[in-house]
BATI-988493 format. One record per residue: residue number from 0; residue in one letter; z, y, x of N, C-alpha, C in turn. Coordinates in Angstrom, 3 decimals. Each point is the difference from the previous one (the first is absolute). Last residue first. Example, Ala and Ser with C-alpha at 12.3 -4.5 7.8 and 13.67 -1.06 7.14 Angstrom:
! BATI-988493
{atom 1,s,{7.080,-2.250,12.850},{0.060,1.190,0.820},{0.730,1.090,-0.770}}
{atom 0,a,{-0.070,-5.720,0.290},{0.000,1.190,-0.890},{0.000,1.200,0.900}}
! end
This chain:
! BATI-988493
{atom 74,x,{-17.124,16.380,-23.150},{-1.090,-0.533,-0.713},{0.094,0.225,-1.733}}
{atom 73,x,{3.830,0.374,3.653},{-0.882,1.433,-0.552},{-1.487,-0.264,-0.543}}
{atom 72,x,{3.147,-3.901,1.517},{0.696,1.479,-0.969},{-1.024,0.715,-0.623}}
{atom 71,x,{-1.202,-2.829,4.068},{-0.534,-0.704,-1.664},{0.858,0.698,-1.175}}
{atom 70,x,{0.275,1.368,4.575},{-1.317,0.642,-0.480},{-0.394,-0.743,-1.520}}
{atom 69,x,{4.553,-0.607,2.519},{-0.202,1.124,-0.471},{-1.451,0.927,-0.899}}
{atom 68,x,{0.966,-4.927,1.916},{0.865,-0.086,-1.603},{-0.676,1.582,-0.416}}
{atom 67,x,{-1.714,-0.561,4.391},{-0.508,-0.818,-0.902},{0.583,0.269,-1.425}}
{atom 66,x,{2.130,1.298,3.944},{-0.976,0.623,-0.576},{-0.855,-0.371,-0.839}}
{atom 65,x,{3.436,-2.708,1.344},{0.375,1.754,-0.769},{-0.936,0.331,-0.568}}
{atom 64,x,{-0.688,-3.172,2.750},{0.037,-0.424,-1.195},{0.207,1.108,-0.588}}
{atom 63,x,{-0.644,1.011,4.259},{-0.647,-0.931,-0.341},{-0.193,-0.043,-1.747}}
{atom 62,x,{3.793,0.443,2.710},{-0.222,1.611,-0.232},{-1.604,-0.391,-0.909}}
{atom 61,x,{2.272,-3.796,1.744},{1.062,0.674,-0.689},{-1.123,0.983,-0.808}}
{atom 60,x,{-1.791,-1.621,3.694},{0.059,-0.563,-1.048},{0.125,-0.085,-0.887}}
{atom 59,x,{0.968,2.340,3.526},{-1.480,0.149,0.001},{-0.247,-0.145,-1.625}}
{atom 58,x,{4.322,-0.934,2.733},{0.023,0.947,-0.532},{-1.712,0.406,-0.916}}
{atom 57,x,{1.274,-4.675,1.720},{0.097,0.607,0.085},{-0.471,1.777,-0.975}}
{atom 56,x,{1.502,-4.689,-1.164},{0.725,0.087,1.436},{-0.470,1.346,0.914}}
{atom 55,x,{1.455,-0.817,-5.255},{-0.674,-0.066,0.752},{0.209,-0.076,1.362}}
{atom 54,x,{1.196,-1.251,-5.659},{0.726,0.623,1.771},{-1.335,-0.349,0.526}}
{atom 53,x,{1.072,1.725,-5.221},{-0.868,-1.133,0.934},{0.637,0.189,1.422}}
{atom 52,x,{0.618,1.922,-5.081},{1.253,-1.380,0.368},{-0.875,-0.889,1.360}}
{atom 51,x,{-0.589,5.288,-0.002},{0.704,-0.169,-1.430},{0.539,-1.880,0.581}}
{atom 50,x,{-0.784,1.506,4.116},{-0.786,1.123,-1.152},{-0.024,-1.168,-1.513}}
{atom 49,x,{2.384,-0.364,5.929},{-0.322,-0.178,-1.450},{-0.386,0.843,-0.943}}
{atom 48,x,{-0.066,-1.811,5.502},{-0.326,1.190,-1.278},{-0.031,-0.612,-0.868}}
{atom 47,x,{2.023,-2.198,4.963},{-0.541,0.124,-1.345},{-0.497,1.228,-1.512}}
{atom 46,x,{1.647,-2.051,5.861},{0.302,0.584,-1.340},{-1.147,-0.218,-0.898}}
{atom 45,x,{3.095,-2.850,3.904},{-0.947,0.480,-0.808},{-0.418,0.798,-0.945}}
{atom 44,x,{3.021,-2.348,4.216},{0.140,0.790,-0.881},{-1.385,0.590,-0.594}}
{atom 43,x,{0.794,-4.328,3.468},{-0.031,0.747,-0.315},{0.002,1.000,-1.495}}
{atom 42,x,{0.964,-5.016,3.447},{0.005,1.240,-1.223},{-0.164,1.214,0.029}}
{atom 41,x,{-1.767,-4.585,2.940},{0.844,1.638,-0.474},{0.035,0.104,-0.713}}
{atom 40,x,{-1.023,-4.615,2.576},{-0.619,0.986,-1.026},{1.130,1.214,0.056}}
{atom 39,x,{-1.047,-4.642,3.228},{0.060,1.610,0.418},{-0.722,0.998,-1.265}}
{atom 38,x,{1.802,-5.118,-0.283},{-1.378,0.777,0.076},{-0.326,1.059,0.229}}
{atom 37,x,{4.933,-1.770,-0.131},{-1.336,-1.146,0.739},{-1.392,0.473,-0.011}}
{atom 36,x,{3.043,3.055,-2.067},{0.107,0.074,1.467},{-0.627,-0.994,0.732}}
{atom 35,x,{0.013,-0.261,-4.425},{-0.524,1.409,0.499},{0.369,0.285,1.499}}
{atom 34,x,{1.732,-3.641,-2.653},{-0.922,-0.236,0.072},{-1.113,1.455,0.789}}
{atom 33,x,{4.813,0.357,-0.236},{-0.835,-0.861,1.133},{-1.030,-0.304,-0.942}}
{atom 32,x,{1.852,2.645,-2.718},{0.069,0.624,0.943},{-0.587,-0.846,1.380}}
{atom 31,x,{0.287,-1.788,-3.969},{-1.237,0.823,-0.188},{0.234,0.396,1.521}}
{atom 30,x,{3.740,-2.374,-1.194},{-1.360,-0.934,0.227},{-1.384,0.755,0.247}}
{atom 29,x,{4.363,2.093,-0.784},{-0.297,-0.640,1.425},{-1.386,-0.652,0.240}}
{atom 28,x,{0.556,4.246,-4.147},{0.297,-1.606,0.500},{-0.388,-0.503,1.333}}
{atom 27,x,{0.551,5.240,-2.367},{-0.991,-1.047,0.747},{0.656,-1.302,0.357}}
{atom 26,x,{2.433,4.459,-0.214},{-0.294,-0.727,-1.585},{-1.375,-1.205,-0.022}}
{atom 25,x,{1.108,3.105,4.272},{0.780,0.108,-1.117},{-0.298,-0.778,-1.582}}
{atom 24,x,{-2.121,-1.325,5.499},{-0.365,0.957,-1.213},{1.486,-0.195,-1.556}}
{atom 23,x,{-0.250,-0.591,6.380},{0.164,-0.819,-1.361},{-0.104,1.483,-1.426}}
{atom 22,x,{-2.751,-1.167,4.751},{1.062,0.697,-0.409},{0.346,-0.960,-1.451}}
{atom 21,x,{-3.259,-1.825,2.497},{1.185,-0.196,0.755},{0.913,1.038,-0.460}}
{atom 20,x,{-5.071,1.480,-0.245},{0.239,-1.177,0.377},{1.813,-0.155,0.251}}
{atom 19,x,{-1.651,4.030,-2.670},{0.009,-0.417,1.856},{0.343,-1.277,-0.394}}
{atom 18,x,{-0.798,4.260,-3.584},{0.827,-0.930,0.398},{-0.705,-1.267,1.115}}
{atom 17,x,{-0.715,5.225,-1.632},{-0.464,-0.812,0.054},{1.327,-1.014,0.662}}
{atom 16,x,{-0.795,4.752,-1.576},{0.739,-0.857,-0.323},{-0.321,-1.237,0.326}}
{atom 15,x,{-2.774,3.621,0.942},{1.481,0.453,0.466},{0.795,-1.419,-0.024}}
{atom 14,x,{-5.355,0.824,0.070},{0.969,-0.858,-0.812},{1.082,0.580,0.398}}
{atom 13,x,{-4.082,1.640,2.141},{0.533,0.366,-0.845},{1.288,-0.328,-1.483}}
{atom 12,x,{-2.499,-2.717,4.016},{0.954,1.089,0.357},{0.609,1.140,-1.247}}
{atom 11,x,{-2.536,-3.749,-1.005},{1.292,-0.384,0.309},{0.535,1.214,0.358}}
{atom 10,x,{-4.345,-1.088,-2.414},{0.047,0.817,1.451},{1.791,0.236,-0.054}}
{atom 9,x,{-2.378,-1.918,-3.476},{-0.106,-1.259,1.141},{0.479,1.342,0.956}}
{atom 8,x,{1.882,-0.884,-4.707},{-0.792,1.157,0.658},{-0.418,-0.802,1.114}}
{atom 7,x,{1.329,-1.777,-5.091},{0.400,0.058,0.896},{-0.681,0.366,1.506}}
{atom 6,x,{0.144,0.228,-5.746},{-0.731,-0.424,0.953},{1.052,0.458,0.998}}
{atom 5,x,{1.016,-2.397,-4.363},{0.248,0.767,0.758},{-0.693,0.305,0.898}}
{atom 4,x,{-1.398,-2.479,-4.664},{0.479,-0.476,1.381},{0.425,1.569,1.270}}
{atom 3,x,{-3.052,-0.021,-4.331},{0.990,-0.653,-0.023},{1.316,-0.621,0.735}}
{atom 2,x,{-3.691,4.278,-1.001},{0.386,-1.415,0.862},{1.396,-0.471,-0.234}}
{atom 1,x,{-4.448,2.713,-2.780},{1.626,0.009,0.306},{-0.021,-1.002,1.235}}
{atom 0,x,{-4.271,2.948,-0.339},{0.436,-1.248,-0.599},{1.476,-0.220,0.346}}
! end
């Protein structure tokens, strides 16, 4: 099923990019930026699969539908 919404990873360590309480984020507004620091949120970097116009969050999904479009082809 597409998702609509970016998913975002819970096991941090594998995040590289992650943004920290109190840094300041490039193109991010002050107001966002402390509101995120009053509530101890992160940013983090998210990916996404795309297959023809759907995003997914994960690869499973993506591949998933494929297969699906691919077996309703050859019908």
């Amino acid at each position: 099923m597409p998702d609509p919404q970016p998913a975002v990873g819970s096991n941090l360590a594998r995040q590289p990019m992650l943004t920290r309480i109190g840094q300041k984020m490039a193109g991010v507004p002050a107001e966002e930026t402390e509101l995120m620091a009053r509530y101890g949120i992160i940013k983090v970097p998210a990916y996404r699969y795309h297959y023809r116009d759907w995003r997914y969050s994960t690869l499973n999904d993506a591949l998933a539908q494929a297969r699906r479009d691919e077996a309703a082809r050859s019908k």
